[in-house]
N, C-alpha and C positions, 0 to 999 in steps of 0.2 A: 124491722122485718129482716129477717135471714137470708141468708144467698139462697137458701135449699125452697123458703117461701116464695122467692119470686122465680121459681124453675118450670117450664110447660110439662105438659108429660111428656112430652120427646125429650124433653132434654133431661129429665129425671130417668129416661131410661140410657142415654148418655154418659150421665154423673155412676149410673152406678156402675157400668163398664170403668171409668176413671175407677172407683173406690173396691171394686171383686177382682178386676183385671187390669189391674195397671199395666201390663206386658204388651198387650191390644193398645194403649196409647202413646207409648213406650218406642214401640219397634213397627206401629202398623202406617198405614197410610189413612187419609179421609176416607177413602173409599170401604178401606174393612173396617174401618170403627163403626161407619155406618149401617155397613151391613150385620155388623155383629149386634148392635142397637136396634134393628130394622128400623133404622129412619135415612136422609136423607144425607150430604158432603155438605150441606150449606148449614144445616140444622148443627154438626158438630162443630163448624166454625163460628156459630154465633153463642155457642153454650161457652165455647174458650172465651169469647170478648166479654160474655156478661158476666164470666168469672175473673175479668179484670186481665188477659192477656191481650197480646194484640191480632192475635191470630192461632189458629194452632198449632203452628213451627213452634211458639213460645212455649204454650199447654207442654206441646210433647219434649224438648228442650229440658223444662223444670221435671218431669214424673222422670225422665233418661236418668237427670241426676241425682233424682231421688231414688230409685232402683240401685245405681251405680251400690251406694253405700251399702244395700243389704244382697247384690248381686253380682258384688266384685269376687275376685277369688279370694281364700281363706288368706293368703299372703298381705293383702290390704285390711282385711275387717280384722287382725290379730289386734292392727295398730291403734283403731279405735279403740277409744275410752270406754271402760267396761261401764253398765249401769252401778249403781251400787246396789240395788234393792233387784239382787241378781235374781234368787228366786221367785219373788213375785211377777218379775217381767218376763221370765222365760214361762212360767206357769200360766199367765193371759195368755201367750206367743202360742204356746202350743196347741190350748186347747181355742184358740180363734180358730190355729191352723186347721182342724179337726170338724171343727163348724163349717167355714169354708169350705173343705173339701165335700162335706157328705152332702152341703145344701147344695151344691151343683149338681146333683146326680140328678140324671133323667132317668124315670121310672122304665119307661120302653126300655130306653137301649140298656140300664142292668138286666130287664129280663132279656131282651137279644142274645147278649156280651152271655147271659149265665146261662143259656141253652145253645150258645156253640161251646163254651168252657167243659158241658156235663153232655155233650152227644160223644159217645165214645165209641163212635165210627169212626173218628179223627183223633188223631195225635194234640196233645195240648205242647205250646214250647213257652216257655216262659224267659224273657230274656231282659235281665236289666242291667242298667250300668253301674262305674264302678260304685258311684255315690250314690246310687237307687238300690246295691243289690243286696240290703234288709228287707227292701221290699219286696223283692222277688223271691228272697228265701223265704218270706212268711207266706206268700200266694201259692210256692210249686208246694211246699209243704203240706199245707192245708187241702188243695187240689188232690196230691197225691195220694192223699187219704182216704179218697175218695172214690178212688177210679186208678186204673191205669191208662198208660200212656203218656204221662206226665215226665216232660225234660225240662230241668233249670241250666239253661244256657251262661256257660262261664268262660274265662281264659283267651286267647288272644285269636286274632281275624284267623287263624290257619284251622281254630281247635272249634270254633263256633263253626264253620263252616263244614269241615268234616263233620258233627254232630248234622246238622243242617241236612249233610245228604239223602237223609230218612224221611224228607220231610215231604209232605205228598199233595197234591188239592185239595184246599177245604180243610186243610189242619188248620187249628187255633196258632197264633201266634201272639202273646201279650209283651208288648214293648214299653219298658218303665224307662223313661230317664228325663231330666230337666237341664233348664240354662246350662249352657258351655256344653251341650249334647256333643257327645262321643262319637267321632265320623264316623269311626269302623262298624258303630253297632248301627247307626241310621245308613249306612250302605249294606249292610247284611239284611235289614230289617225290609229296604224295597227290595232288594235283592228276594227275598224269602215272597215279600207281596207278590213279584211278577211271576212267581210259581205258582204261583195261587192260592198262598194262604191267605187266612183270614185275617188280618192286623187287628189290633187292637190295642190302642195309645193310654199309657198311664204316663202323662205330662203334665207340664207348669202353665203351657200360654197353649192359645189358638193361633200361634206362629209357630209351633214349636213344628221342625221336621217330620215328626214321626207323625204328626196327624195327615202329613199326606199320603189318601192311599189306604188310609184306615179307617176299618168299615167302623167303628166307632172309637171315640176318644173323649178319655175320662180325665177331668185335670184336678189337680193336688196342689194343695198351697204349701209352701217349703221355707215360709219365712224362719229368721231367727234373729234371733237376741245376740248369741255370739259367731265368731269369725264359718264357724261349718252351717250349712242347709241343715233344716229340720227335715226329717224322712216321720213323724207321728202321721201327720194328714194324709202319705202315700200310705203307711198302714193300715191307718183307716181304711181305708179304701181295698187294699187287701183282702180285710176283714170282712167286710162289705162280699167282695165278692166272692170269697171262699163261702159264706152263710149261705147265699145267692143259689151256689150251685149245691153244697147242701140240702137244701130246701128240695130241689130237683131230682138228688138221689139220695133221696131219704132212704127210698127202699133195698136197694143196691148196697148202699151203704153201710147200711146198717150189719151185716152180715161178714163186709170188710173191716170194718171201725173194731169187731169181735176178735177177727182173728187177729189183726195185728194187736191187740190188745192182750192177747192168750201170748201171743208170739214174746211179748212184753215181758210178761209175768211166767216164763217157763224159761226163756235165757234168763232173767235177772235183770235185765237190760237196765232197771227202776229203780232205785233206793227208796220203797216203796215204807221203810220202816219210819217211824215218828225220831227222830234226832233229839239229841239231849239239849233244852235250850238254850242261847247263844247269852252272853251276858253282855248287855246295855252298859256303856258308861254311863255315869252317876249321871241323871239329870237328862239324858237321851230316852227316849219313848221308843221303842219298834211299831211300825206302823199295824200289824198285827195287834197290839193291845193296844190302839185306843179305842 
């Protein structure tokens, strides 16, 4: 019989907090594991012992260390030993990352999240950090196409902050960033909440700062294979939500989508011609002809 066969349901809903969130057992106390489980502090201490700890100090001790390796900075993970079957592990890596992130999504809060994104009574501010801001250039991009009023927040606490002073009750504010979170953007980011925007967390953990305070919060799996965070499963999610508020200004939109499109095609802006094809070393395929 397997360890997973003799689990109760509580404690299967435990194990899979350990196996989606390891960050929650990682950095949290009995009390949030619990609560994020909805079961009880005793219930989480006896799933550690039957999983052969001696307690949860132990459980959380082992996941710390196991995190450590894939949550250390780029300057520690360079040193590990690379896999050799490089692209097959990063290609599982990524697209788990991808899975992970979209199955966490609660149906309520994208619709919430994508009709304060697309009320455009309020300002939208999009703001992520430095290791997140592919993400936030693919979200204000997308957005922006959509609607005005759209600001991708960048450059240091003096240049965020003058942007910021535009910023009113009941704007959107979307805050992307994960592990080793950037003080100056999680102090600007309550900073902006106690004004009265609306937060909204694109994060790694249910510990993570930015979720305090935020009227909802979206999390992204960022594993990887080599020494940098994967940023595919924050895109995801991106994607996700730019379609989200799509969807909402279809009609709006569609009218804007034209002219910048005209706008496109009357500067030149495009290299809209067909290019001469590119030649393949002998024995390489382009992914286009297979």
């Amino acid at each position: 019989m397997s360890q997973a066969d003799r689990l109760t349901a509580t404690e299967r809903k435990i194990a899979a907090i350990l196996a989606d969130e390891p960050q929650t057992i990682a950095f949290g106390t009995v009390a949030q594991v619990a609560q994020r489980a909805g079961t009880s502090g005793p219930s989480v201490v006896r799933l550690a012992v039957k999983l052969g700890y001696e307690g949860f100090v132990d459980l959380q001790a082992e996941v710390q260390s196991e995190l450590a390796k894939q949550l250390g900075p780029a300057r520690d993970r360079i040193r590990q030993r690379p896999p050799t079957d490089l692209i097959s592990r990063i290609q599982a890596e990524e697209q788990d990352n991808v899975v992970r992130t979209l199955q966490g999504v609660d149906q309520r809060a994208l619709d919430r999240t994508a009709a304060r994104l697309a009320d455009q009574r309020h300002q939208v501010w999009i703001f992520p950090g430095t290791v997140t801001a592919p993400i936030g250039i693919v979200l204000a991009a997308q957005i922006g196409q959509l609607r005005d009023g759209v600001t991708l927040l960048s450059g240091s606490e003096v240049t965020v902050s003058g942007s910021l002073a535009g910023l009113k009750a009941g704007d959107a504010l979307v805050a992307i960033d994960i592990h080793r979170y950037e003080r100056s953007l999680v102090s600007m980011v309550h900073w902006a909440r106690d004004r009265g925007a609306n937060v909204t967390a694109l994060t790694d953990s249910p510990l993570s700062p930015l979720g305090s305070g935020a009227v909802e919060t979206f999390f992204m799996s960022a594993r990887a294979v080599g020494p940098f965070d994967s940023m595919i499963g924050g895109i995801a999610l991106a994607n996700l939500l730019g379609s989200a508020v799509a969807a909402r200004l279809r009609d709006s939109a569609t009218a804007r989508l034209d002219a910048i499109e005209m706008a496109w095609t009357d500067s030149r802006a495009l290299v809209a011609e067909r290019l001469a094809p590119v030649r393949m070393p002998e024995g390489v395929v382009s992914p286009a002809s297979r």
